[in-house]
N, C-alpha and C positions, 0 to 999 in steps of 0.2 A: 615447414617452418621457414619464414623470412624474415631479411636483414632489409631493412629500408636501405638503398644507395640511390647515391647521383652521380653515379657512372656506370662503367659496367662492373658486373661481378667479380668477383677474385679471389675470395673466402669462403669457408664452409656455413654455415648460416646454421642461426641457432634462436630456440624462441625468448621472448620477453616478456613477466607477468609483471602485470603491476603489482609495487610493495613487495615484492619476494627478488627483484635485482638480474642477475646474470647467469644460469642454471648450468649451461651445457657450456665445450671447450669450443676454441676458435682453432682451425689450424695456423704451427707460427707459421709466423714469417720471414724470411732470413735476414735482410737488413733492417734494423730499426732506426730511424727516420727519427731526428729531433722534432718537436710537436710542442717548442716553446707559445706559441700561439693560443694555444689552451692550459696555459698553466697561471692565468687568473684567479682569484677566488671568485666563486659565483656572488654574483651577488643582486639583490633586488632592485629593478628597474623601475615598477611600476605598480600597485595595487589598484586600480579604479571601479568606480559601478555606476552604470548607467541607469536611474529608476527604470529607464522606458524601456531599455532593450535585453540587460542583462549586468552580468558580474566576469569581471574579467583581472589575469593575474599574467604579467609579463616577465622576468625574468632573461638577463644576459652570462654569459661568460666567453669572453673572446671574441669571435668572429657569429658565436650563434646563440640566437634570441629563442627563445620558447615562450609562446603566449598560449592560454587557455582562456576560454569564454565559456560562462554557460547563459543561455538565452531560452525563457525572461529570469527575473529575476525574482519574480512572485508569479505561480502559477495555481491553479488549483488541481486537488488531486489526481481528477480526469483528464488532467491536459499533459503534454508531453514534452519536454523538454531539449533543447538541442546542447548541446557539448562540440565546441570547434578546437582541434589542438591544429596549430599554425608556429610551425618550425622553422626559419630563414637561417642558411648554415651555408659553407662554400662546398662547392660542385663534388670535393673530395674525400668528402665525411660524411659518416656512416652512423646507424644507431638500429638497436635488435626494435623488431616490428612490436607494434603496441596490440594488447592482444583485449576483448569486451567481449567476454562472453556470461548469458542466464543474469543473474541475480550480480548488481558491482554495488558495492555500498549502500545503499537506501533507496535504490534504484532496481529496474528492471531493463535492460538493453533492449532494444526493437531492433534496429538496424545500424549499423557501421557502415558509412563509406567507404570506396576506396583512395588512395592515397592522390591528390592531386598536386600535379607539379609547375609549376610558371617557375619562367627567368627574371631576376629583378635587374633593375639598374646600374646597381655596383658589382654585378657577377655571381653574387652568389641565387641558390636556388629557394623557391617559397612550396614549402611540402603543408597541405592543407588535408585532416580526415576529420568528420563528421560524424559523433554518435545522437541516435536517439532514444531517449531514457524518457523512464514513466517514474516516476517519485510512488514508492509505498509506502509512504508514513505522511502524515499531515505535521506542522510544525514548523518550525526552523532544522533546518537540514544544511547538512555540508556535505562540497563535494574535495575530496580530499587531494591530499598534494597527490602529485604526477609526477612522478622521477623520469629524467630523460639522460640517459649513460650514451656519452657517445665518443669518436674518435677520427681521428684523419685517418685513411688510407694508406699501406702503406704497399708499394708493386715493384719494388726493386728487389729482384731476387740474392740471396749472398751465395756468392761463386761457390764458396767454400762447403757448405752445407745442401745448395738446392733448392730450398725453403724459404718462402716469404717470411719478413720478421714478422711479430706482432706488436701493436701499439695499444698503449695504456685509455682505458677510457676515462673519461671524466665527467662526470653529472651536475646537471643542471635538475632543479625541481620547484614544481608551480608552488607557489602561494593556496594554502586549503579557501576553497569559496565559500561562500553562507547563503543559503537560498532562502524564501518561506514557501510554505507547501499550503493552502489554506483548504480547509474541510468542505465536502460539498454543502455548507449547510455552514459556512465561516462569518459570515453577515447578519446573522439571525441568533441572536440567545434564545435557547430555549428557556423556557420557563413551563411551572404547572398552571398559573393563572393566563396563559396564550394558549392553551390547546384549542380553549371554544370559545364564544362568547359565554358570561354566567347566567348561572340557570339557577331556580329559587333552591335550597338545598331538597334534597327529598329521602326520604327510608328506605332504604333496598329492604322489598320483600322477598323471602325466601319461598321457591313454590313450594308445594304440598308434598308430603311425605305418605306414600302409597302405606307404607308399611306401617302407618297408626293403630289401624285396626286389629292387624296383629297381637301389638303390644298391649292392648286392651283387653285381648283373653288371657295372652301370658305373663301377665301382672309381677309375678313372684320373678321373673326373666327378663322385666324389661331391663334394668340396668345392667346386666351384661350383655344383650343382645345389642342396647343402645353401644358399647363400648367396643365392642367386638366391627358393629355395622361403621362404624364411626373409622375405625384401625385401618377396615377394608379398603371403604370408599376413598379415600385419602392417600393408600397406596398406590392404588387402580385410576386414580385422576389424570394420571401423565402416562399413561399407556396407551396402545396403538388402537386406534377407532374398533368400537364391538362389531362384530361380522353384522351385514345391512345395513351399518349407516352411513350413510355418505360424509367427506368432510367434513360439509359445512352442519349437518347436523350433529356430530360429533361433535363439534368445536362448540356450538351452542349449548350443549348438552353439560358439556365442560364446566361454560361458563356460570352458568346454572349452579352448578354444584360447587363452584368457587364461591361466587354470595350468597349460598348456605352457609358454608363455612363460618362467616363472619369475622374472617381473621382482623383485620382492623379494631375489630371489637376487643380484641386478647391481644394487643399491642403488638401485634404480629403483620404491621405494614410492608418491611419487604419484602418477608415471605409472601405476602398478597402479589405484588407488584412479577414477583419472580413467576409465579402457576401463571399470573394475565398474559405477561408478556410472552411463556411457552407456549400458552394456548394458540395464540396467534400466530405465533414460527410456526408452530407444528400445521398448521390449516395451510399456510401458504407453501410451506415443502409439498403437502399433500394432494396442493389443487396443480402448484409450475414448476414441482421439479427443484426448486431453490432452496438447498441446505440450509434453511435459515436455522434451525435449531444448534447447530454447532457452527454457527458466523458472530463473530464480533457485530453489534450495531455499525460500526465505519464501515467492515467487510459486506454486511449484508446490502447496505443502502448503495456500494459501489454495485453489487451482483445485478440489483434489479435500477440499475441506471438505465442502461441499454434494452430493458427484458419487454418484449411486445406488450403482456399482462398488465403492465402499471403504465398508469397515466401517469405525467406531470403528478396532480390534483391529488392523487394516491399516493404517491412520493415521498412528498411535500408532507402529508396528514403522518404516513408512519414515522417518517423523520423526524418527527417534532412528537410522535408518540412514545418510541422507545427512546428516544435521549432523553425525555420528560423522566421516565421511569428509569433511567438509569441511574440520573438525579439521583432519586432515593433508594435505589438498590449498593450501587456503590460509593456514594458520595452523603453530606450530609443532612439532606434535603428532605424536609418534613411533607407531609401531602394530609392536608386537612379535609373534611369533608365535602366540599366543591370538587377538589381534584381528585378524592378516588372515585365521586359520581362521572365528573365526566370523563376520567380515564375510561373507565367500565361502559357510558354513553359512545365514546369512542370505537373499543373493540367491536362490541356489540353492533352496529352501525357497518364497522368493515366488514365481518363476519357476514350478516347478513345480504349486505349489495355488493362485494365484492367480484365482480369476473359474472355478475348474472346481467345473462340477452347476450355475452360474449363468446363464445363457443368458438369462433373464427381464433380467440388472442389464447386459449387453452387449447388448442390445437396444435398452434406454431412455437407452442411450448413442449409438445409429448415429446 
């Protein structure tokens, strides 16, 4: 555990979270030392924000200022954010070490500097630490007030006791900032009439049914076999590829038996929209490795940002695939006959050429 000083040591040292205050004791100290110099009320110096560079919140009491910056001040998901706290206080005051660690508000910590110190002009010293944060939410975000508890020093021992006294702290705290976080995909509405150029409408035909001929002998059987065949297939849809077939013909095989179905036909479009889009997670977990079946659309489209397997071009097409389909799965969004052809033109089209002639990008995936 450490105590920030600007001077030498003299106290027991103890740590400091943010939002939870002053945990552990100080040893006293035996004389206590008037400390009228910090008994101002805090109050705000400053709130400003720079479009270009960031957002920043200053704050005085007495002899010591507290500034916060976060830089920029719009970023997008992928990008990373810097955090400056910048304390100026005289040589003889002290405050419990700032402590960022895993997961801090909306945020994920990368790296912390360590504390850096320069002399300023009037005496006192300029204590500068540097975090870097990755925003995990798209939106407007804040970054929250910073409490900064601090006190003068105090090193005159009391005869009488042995003991250094101890002095009272008093706090100072930033201003909360407002950042915007924008989605990989912030510039571009999706829509269902953007997925393709339009194509004349046409009739999904459903293939052929092996098992007609059957039903042909067992006449008196067919409608519970038909009921029974129907119950199976439809449980069996979203289950793990049958032993011999590879991914992608599993996934096709799938698809197949999803426009049999006809659900659109029995007013059954999200349920459509939900089997298409598993179809497709479940292919892509199967060929790189990427949970996409239990990922959020945000979470998924950050996963294969960086992922060797997806082009740009591939990106781009699924991102505008599943938000299309999110549309209508959780929002209010109708999909008329163009859009579930070329939803289905879509999948189909990935399924098939996806990751083939590539063997090198499914490799550096195992």
């Amino acid at each position: 555990m450490k105590i920030f000083r600007t001077a030498a040591p003299g106290t027991s040292r103890r740590r400091f979270l943010l939002g939870t205050g002053i945990s552990a004791r100080i040893r006293p100290w035996s004389l206590l030392l008037a400390i009228a110099a910090c008994q101002p009320e805090a109050k705000e110096v400053q709130v400003g924000q720079d479009s270009e560079t960031g957002v920043e919140s200053v704050v005085e009491r007495g002899s010591v200022q507290f500034k916060v910056r976060f830089e920029p001040e719009s970023l997008s998901l992928s990008d990373i954010g810097r955090l400056s706290l910048q304390i100026d206080a005289p040589a003889d005051y002290e405050w419990p070490a700032f402590s960022f660690e895993g997961e801090w508000a909306d945020f994920e910590v990368l790296e912390v500097s360590r504390d850096v110190v320069q002399s300023l002009d009037d005496g006192r010293l300029r204590h500068r630490i540097e975090v870097k944060l990755e925003p995990q939410l798209s939106g407007k975000l804040q970054v929250p007030p910073i409490p900064l508890p601090f006190r003068q020093r105090q090193s005159d021992p009391d005869p009488e006791v042995g003991t250094e006294s101890e002095a009272e702290y008093h706090t100072v705290e930033s201003d909360p900032l407002e950042i915007e976080v924008r989605s990989l995909l912030a510039e571009e509405m999706v829509s269902l009439n953007q997925l393709r150029p339009a194509t004349p409408p046409a009739e999904l035909e459903a293939p052929p049914n092996l098992w007609l001929p059957w039903l042909a002998v067992a006449l008196p059987f067919v409608g519970i076999l038909l009921w029974l065949a129907r119950r199976w297939l439809r449980s069996r849809a979203l289950e793990a590829q049958p032993p011999g077939l590879s991914p992608r013909e599993t996934a096709l095989q799938a698809l197949d038996h999803l426009v049999a179905q006809k659900l659109p036909d029995q007013g059954q479009t999200k349920e459509f929209y939900v089997q298409l889009t598993f179809i497709v997670r479940r292919f892509i977990e199967a060929l790189t490795g990427v949970r996409a079946p239990e990922q959020t659309t945000e979470e998924f489209l950050r996963a294969i940002h960086h992922h060797p397997a997806f082009g740009p071009a591939e990106q781009m097409e699924l991102a505008r695939f599943l938000e299309a389909a999110d549309l209508v799965k959780y929002g209010a969004a109708q999909a008329d006959v163009q859009a579930l052809t070329d939803s289905l033109d879509i999948s189909r089209q990935f399924l098939t050429t996806f990751a083939v002639g590539r063997p090198q990008a499914m490799e550096a995936t195992a």
